[in-house]
C-alpha positions in Angstrom: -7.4 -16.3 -5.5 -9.7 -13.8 -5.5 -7.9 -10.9 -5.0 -6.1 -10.9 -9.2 -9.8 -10.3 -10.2 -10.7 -7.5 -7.9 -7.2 -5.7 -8.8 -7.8 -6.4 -12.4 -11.5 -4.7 -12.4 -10.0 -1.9 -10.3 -7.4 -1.2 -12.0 -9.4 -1.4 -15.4 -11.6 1.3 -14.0 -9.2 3.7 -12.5 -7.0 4.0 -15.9 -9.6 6.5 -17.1 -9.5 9.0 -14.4 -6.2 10.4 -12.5 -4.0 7.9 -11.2 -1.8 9.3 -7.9 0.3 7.2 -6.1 1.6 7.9 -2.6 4.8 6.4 -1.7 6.5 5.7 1.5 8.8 3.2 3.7 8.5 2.8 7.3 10.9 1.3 10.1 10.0 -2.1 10.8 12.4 -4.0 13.6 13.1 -7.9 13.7 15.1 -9.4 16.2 16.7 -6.0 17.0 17.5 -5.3 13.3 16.3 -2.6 11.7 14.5 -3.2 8.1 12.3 -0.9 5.7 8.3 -2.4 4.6 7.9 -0.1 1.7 4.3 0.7 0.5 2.6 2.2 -2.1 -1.2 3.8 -1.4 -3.3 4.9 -4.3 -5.6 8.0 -4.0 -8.4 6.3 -2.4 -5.9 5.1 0.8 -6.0 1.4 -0.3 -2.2 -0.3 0.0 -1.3 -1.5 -3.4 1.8 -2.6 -2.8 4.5 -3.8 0.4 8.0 -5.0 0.0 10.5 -5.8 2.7 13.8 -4.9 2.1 16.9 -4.8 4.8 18.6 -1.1 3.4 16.7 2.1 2.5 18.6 3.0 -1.0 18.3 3.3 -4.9 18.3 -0.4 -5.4 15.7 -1.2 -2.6 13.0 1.8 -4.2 13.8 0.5 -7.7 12.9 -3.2 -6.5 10.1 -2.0 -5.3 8.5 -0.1 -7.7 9.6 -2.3 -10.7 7.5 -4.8 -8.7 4.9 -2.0 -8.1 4.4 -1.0 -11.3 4.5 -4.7 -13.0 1.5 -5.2 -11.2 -0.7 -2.2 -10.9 0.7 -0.3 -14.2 2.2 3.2 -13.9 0.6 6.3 -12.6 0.1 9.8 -13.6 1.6 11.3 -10.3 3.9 9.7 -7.6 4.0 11.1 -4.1 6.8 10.9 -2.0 8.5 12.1 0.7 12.1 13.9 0.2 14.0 10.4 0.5 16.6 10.9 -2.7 16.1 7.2 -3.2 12.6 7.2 -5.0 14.4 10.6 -6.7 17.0 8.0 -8.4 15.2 5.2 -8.7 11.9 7.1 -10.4 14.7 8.8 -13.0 16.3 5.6 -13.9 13.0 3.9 -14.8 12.0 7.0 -16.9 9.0 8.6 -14.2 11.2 11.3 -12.9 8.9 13.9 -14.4 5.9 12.2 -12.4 7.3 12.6 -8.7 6.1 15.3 -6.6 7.7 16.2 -3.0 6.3 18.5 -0.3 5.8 18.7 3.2 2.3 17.8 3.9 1.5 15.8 0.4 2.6 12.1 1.6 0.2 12.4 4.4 -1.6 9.5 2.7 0.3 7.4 3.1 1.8 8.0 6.6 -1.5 7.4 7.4 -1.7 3.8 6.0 1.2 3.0 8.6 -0.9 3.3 11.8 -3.3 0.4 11.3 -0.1 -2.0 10.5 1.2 -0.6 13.2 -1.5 -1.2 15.8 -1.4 -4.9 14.4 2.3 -5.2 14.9 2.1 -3.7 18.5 -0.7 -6.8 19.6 1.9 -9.5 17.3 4.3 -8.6 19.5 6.9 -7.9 16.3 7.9 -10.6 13.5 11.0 -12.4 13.9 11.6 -13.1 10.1 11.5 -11.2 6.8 9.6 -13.3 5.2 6.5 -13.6 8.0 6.7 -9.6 8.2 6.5 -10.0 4.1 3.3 -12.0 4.1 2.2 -10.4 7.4 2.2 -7.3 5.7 0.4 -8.3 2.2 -2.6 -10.4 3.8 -3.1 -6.8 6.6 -3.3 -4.8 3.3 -5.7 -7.1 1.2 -8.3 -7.7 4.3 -8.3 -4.0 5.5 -8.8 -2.7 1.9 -11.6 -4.7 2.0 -13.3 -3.6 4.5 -12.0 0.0 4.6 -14.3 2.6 3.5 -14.6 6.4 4.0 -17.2 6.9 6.7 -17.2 10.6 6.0 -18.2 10.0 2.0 -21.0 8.3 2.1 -24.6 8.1 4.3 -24.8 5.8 7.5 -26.8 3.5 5.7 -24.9 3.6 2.8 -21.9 2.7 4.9 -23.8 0.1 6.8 -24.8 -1.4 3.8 -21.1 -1.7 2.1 -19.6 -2.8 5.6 -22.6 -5.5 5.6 -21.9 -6.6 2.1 -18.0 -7.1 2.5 -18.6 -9.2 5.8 -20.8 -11.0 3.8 -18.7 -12.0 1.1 -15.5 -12.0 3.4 -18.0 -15.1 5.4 -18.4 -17.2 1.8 -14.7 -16.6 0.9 -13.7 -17.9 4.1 -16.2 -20.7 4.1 -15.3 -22.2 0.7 
């Protein structure tokens, strides 16, 4: 409910500075079957976008970044690493030009991974699509709320932001 106005704000602001997308897909098993959750991270590590699919070609990266870039618009640069999906896919909707490979650029992303992980690991794995599809959307909304970059700011300025999301994370949950 809340979560259309925050994108729209952010996404309002960042459409006047550089807009870099890092995309990747990671190995997700359910019930012994093997099936990609592809994710898109923006600049600032925040998970813009998952999508579950069961194979790991062009049709799969062009579902998901149709659906990426219908909701969060299309950026200047696209990270990825050298799957020749996103290669495909990114020339066939017209953003070939944007996509940039190399070996240590996508680190963003891989990054993202390891929290989802950590929460898969205590879930014990999902047993459907569809749960790991929701599973995977709610885990990106909460933590980039209350993700921020220790290492940017002042203890009490990070105190302060962590304090304020809590807060408001309290009165969303209350209403």
């Amino acid at each position: 409910m809340f979560a259309n106005e925050i994108r729209k704000r952010r996404i309002e602001g960042m459409k006047s500075s550089r807009w870099l997308w890092h995309l990747d897909e990671v190995f997700v098993k359910i019930n012994g079957e093997r099936h990609y959750l592809w994710r898109a991270v923006d600049h600032e590590g925040e998970v813009l976008e998952g999508v579950v699919t069961k194979t790991r070609h062009k049709k799969a990266a062009l579902k998901f970044l149709k659906k990426a870039m219908r909701k969060h618009g299309q950026p200047e640069i696209i990270v990825t690493d050298r799957l020749r999906s996103y290669g495909a896919a990114l020339r066939e909707i017209g953003a070939g030009d944007r996509q940039e490979t190399g070996r240590w650029l996508n680190n963003r992303a891989e990054k993202s991974h390891l929290p989802f992980r950590r929460r898969e690991r205590v879930m014990l794995r999902f047993r459907r699509m569809r749960t790991l599809q929701k599973f995977a959307a709610v885990h990106a909304s909460v933590l980039n709320h209350f993700n921020s970059v220790r290492s940017l700011t002042s203890r009490s300025t990070f105190k302060l932001n962590r304090a304020a999301a809590l807060a408001e994370w309290r009165l969303l949950c209350s209403a």
